[in-house]
C-alpha positions, 0 to 999 in steps of 0.5 A: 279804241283810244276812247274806250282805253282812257275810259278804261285807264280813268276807271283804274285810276279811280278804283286805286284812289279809293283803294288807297283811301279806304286807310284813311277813314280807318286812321281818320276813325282812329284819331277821333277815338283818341279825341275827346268824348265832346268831339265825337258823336258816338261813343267809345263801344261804337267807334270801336266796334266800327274800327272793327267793321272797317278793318274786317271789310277794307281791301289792301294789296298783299297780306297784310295792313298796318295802321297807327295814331298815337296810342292806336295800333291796327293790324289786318291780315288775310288768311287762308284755311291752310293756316298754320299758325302766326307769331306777332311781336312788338318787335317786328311790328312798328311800335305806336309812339307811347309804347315803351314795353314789348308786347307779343301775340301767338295764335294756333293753327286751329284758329281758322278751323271752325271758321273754314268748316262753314265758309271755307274762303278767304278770312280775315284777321284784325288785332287792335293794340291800345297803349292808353287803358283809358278806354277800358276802365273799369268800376274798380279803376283797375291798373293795367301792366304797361297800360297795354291791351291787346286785341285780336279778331277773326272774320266769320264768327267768334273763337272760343274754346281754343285747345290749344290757346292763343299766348299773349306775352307782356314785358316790362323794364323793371322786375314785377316781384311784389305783384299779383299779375292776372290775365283778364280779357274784357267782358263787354256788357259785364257792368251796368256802369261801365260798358264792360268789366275784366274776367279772368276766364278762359285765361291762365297766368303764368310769368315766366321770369320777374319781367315777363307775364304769359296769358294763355286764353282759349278765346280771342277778344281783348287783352290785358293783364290786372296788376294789383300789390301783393302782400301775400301769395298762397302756395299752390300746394298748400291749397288743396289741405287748407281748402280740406280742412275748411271743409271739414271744419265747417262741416262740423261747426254747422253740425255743432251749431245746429245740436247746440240750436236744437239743445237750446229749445229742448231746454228753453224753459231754463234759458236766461239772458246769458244763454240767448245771447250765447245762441245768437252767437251760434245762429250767426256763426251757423250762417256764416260756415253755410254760406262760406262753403256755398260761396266758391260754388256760387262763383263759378260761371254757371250761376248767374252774377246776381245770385253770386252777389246776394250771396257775397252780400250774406256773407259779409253780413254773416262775417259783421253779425258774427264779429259783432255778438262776439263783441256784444258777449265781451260786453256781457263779460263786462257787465258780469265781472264789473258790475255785479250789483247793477246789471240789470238792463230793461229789454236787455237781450231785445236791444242786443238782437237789434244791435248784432243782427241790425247794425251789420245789415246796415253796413252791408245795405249801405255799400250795396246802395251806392253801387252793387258791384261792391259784392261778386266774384272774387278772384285770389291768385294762387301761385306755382313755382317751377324751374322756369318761372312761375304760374298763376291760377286763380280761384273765385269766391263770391265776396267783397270786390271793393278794396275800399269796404274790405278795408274798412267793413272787413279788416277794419271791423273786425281788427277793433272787435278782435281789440276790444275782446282782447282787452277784455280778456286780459281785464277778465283775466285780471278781475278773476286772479284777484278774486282767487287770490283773495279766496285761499281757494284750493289746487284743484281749481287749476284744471277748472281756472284752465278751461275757464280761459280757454272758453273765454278765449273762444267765446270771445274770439280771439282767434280771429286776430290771426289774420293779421298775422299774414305776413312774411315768416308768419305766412304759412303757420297762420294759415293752418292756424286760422283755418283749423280753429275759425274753421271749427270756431262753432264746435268749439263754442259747442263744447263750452256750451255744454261744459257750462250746462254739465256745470250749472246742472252740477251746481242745481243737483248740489244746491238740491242735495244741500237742501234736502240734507239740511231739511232732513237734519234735526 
């Protein structure tokens, strides 16, 4: 009996050394994710997904496990399917040294329903803070609120579509006004450079106060909150008339430009040059408002990612074709004011064609070459004031999601067409005032040298330099400002076009009856 005691004794002793060395490879597995690459044999997704593994299987005395390196914060806890809910803060839980903001986790008692409906036993649940955003970098190197990401895991399966969602708080030492915060969860296998990529769905923002970030998502997985500078946020209230009336601006643009389209080749035997360069115009002010009211559809999460990005490249080709024919028509102006007497240029409307519809297919395949992810969804935050704090909601487009190429192939592209046909027009201006001047040309010119500028303004596209008004006290009039007339840019290129064909069929009807009534006279 004695023997079979120190047998029996040895036996337990063993079964606590392993039990309390298990922790051990998870802080030893811990230390080498924060190690660098060259040291490790696996990578960051696979040392991770191990981390997950260990955390989900190791055994522990009582309800709960708390591991810790210096950037790496694990937590383990049992669950029973009478779950009724649990409440972490960074408070109450140690913090990792390098932490310096509070962070804190809500989850549902509906978390462990579906889990208990299949295997009703004891589950567990894992949650990973990380206070280096380091390993989740993304394509577009975004910057993480406190660099913190959080995350959360149940044993026995996914948890998605939560009714009740899983709150995630976030705060920080100083006030985030001048900030757009979204919530975003981390998306592995979204990007074919990076092992994942940030998305914003199934989470909503709010803040609460100027210190506080609140994500509700209605999934577990990793969390994080995106923060980029915000010039300017647009009210949630004015979103739904301003998206009405792009809709129903463009509507009748596409309409306009497809009469106008459908004119022209009714009456192509009387085109010149001035008129196709005046339909290319409309061709790409046509493909613009289709695709512009397609692109939020495309965004939505039933679409497939590539088309989303086909059609994001297409607009911006679209957007560059339109801003280049309206610089090539300020061009045109040129050459028909300035040079009146040498304007003839040998396959001149071929050359224009391969300028307005080649130069911007360059600048779009060029980015598109170097990395694709240049074009996708994009997310704009839209913002709802309450007596509480504040909340987020964000809408997707499919556009430009490269900072850089907005930059340059957006805002700047089109801030030196806008210039160069502003310039222009004062000069057109100028050229025509010095030419009435010189004609004692009678008052009932007025109403005529008014429609003339006002047709020269829309040709050119000078409401477009509107959006570079989208700035503090500005805000709000130069949104209704530049939807309603770049919403119904195309109409109004419509009725110039048959102002200038009523006119031109006026002047031949004239110059006929002067004819006939001068060979009709002795």
């Amino acid at each position: 009996m004695d023997r079979c005691g120190a047998i029996f004794l040895c036996l337990c002793l063993l079964m606590l050394q392993n039990a309390a060395a298990e922790p051990r490879k998870e802080l030893r597995l811990m230390k080498n994710m924060e190690a660098p690459r060259a040291r490790s044999s696996l990578s960051f997704p696979g040392q991770l997904h191990q981390l997950e593994q260990m955390l989900l299987n190791t055994s522990f005395p009582g309800h709960n496990l708390t591991l810790q390196t210096a950037t790496i914060q694990s937590l383990a806890f049992k669950l029973s399917c009478d779950f009724s809910g649990l409440s972490l803060t960074s408070a109450a839980v140690k913090q990792v040294p390098q932490a310096r903001s509070q962070h804190a986790m809500q989850f549902p008692s509906e978390l462990t329903r579906e889990a208990c409906k299949t295997r009703p036993s004891e589950l567990r649940l894992i949650c990973i803070y990380f206070s280096n955003a380091h390993f989740f970098k993304d394509e577009n190197n975004s910057s993480l609120l406190n660099n913190y990401v959080l995350g959360a895991q149940l044993s026995h399966g996914h948890v998605n579509n939560l009714r009740d969602p899983v709150n995630i708080s976030f705060w920080h030492n100083q006030s985030l006004e001048g900030y757009t915060m979204t919530c975003v969860f981390w998306k592995e296998g979204a990007s074919k450079q990076h092992w994942g990529a940030w998305s914003s769905e199934g989470c909503h923002t709010e803040q609460p106060s100027p210190f506080q970030v609140l994500c509700r998502c209605n999934h577990l997985t990793y969390f994080a909150v995106l923060m980029q500078l915000s010039p300017a946020l647009v009210p949630a209230e004015l979103l739904a008339p301003l998206t009405y009336i792009s809709l129903v601006g463009c509507s009748i643009s596409i309409v306009a430009s497809l009469l106008t389209v459908l004119l022209h080749f009714h009456a192509r035997k009387q085109s010149d040059s001035l008129t196709r360069i005046h339909m290319n115009l409309h061709a790409s002010v046509l493909l613009l408002n289709i695709t512009f009211l397609l692109s939020p559809t495309f965004a939505t999460s039933p679409v497939p990612g590539s088309a989303c990005t086909v059609l994001a490249a297409v607009l911006h080709y679209a957007l560059l074709s339109c801003l280049t024919w309206m610089a090539i028509e300020g061009f045109n102006l040129y050459l028909l004011l300035g040079r009146v007497y040498n304007t003839y240029i040998r396959r001149y409307v071929l050359k224009l064609c391969v300028l307005g519809w080649g130069a911007p297919a360059l600048l779009v395949l060029l980015p598109l070459a170097v990395k694709s992810s240049v074009y996708g969804p994009c997310t704009i935050a839209i913002f709802d004031s309450w007596e509480n704090g504040t909340g987020f909601q964000n809408i997707s487009i499919c556009w430009v999601r490269s900072p850089v190429v907005h930059s340059v192939l957006v805002m700047g592209y089109g801030g030196l067409t806008s210039l160069f046909n502003l310039v222009v027009l004062a000069w057109a201006l100028w050229t025509l005032r010095r030419l009435r001047a010189r004609v004692d040309a009678p008052s009932a010119r007025a109403c005529r040298d008014t429609v003339t500028v006002l047709g020269l303004t829309v040709l050119l596209g000078t409401t477009w330099a509107l959006a570079f008004f989208s700035f503090g006290i500005f805000l709000l009039p130069q949104l209704f400002l530049f939807t309603i007339l770049n919403s119904l840019y195309g109409f109004f290129l419509f009725l110039w076009f048959c102002s200038q064909r009523c006119r031109s069929e006026a002047e031949a009807k004239a110059k006929i009856e002067a004819f006939s009534s001068s060979q009709t006279t002795p």
